[in-house]
C-alpha positions as CSV (number, residue, x, y, z in Angstrom):
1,X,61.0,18.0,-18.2
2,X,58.7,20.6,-16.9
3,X,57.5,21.4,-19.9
4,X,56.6,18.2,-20.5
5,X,54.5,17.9,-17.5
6,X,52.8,21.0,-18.4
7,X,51.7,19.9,-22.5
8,X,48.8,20.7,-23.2
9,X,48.0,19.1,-27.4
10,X,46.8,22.3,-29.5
11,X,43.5,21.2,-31.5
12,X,43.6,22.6,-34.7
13,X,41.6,25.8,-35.6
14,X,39.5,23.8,-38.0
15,X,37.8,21.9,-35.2
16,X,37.2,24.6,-33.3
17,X,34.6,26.0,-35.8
18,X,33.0,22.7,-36.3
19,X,29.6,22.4,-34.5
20,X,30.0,18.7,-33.6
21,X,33.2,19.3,-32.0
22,X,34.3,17.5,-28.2
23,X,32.8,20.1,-26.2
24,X,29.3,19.7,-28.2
25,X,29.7,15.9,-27.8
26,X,31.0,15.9,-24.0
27,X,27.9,18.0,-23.1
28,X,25.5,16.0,-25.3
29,X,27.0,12.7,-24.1
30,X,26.8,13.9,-20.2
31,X,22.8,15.1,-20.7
32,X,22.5,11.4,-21.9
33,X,23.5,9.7,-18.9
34,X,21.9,12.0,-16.6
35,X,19.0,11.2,-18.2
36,X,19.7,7.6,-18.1
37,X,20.4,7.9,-14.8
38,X,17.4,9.7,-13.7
39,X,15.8,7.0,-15.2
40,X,17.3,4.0,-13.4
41,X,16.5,6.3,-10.6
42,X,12.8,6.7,-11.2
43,X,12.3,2.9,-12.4
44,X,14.6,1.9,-8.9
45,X,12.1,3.8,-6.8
46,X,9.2,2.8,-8.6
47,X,9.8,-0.8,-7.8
48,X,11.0,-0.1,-3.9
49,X,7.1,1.4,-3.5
50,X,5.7,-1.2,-5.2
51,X,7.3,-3.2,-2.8
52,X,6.6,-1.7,0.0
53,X,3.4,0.1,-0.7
54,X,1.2,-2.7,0.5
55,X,0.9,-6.7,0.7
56,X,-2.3,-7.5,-0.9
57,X,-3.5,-11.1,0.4
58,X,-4.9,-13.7,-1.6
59,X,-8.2,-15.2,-1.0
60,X,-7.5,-18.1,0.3
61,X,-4.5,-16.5,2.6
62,X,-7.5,-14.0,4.3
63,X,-9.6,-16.4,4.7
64,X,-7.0,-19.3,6.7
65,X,-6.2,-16.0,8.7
66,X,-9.4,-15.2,9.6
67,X,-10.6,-18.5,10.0
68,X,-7.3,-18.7,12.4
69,X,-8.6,-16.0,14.1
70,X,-12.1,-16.8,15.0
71,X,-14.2,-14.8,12.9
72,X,-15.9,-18.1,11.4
73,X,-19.7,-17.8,12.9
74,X,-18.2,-14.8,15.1
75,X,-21.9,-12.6,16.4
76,X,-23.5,-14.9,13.8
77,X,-21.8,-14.5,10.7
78,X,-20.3,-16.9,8.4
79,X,-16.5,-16.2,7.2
80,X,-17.5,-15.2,3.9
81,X,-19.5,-12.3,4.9
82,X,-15.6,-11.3,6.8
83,X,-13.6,-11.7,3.8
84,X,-16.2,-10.0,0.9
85,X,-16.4,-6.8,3.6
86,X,-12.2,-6.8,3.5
87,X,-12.3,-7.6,-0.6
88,X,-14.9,-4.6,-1.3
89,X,-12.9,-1.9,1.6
90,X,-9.2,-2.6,0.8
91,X,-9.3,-5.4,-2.5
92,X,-7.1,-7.2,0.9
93,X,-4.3,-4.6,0.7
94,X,-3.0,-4.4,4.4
95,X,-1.7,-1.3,4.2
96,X,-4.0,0.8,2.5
97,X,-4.9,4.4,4.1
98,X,-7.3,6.8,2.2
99,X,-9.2,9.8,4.0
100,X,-12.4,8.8,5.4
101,X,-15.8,10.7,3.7
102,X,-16.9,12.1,7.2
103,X,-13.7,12.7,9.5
104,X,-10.6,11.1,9.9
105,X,-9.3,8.3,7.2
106,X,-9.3,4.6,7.5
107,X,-6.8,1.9,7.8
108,X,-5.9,-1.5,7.0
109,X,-7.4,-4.0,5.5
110,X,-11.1,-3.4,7.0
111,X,-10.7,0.5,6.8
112,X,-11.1,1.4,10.0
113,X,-11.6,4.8,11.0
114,X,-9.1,6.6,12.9
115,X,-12.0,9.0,14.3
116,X,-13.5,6.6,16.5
117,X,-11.2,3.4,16.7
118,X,-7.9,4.0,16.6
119,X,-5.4,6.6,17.5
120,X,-3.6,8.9,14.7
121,X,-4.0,12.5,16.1
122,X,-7.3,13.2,15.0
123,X,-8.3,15.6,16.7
124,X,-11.7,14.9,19.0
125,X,-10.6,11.0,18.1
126,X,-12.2,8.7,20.1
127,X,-9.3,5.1,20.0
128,X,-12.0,3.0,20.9
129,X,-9.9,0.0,20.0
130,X,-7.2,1.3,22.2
131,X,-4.5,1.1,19.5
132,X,-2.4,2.9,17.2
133,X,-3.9,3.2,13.9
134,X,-0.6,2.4,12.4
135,X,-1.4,-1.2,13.8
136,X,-4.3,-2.0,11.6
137,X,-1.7,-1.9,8.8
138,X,0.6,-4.7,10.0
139,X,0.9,-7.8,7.5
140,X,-0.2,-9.9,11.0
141,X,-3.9,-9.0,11.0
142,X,-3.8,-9.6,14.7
143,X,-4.6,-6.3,15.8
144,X,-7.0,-5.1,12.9
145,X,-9.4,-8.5,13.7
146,X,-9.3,-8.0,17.8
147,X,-10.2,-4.1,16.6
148,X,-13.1,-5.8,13.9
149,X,-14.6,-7.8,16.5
150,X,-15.0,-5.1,19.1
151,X,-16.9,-2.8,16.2
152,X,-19.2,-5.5,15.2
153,X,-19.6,-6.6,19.3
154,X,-20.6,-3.2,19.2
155,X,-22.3,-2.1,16.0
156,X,-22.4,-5.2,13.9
157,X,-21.5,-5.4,9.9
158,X,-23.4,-3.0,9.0
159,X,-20.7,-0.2,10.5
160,X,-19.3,-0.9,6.9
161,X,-21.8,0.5,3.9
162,X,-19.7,-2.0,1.6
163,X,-20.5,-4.9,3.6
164,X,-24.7,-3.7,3.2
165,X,-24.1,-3.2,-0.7
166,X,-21.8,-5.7,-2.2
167,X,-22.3,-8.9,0.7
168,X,-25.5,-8.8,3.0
169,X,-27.7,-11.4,1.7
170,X,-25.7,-12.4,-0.7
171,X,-24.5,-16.2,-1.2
172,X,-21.3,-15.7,0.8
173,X,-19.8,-19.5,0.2
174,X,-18.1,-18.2,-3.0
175,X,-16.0,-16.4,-1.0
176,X,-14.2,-19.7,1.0
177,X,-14.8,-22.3,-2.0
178,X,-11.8,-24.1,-3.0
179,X,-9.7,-22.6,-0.3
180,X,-9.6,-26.3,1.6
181,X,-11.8,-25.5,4.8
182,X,-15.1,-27.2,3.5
């Protein structure tokens, strides 16, 4: 019975000098689906960042939230100049973050820059908003507006070069037509 147990079927010495024989094809077949797995892998986290890389807004969504919030007619300007400003800084992505041209980086869908506003660990930052900048990049814009209005109380539009070059004197009704608040 033992020797039963311990059987062990003798391939015959033919196969043995074959090229294609079950080793070659067990170690061929395993690279395959490694590789297939490294690719569900790669596709899985490709589509998890997508996901959770940033919510961009539609139009009409930024401008019932800013409406929502006040900024219509806020220090004199209508809500279009608001929502080209956010389309030309972040295309409304609320959780964008790229490093700022002069110090710090900017956050959130009006790029605000951690140097003077917000708080990140800059180093000589100023958190003028009294805020983490990690705030500004909450899907509820809540924080990134109340931080908005205090830099144009303070500075007005112009703070943002995008708002100068792509909206100031511009026609800004395009911006709120058919988005059912005329």
């Amino acid at each position: 019975m033992w020797k039963l147990l311990r059987y062990k079927p003798q391939l015959p010495q033919a196969s043995l000098k074959n090229p294609h024989d079950g080793k070659i094809k067990r170690s061929k077949c395993a690279a395959i689906v490694k590789r297939s797995i490294m690719r569900l892998v790669v596709v899985v986290c490709l589509m998890w960042l997508a996901v959770c890389e940033s919510r961009r807004l539609s139009r009409c969504e930024v401008v019932r939230i800013f409406k929502q919030q006040g900024l219509e007619g806020f220090e004199g300007f209508n809500l279009g100049n608001y929502v080209c400003m956010a389309y030309w800084e972040s295309k409304w992505k609320t959780h964008k973050v790229r490093d700022s041209s002069e110090m710090g980086k900017d956050y959130g869908i009006f790029q605000i820059n951690s140097f003077k506003w917000c708080e990140d660990g800059t180093v000589g930052g100023k958190n003028l908003c009294k805020l983490p900048c990690g705030d500004l990049l909450k899907d509820n814009l809540k924080a990134s507006i109340d931080c908005l209005k205090l830099i144009v109380r303070r500075e007005g539009l112009k703070s943002w070069d995008t708002w100068d070059n792509y909206c100031n004197g511009r026609k800004m009704s395009r911006w709120v037509r058919g988005c059912g608040l005329m």
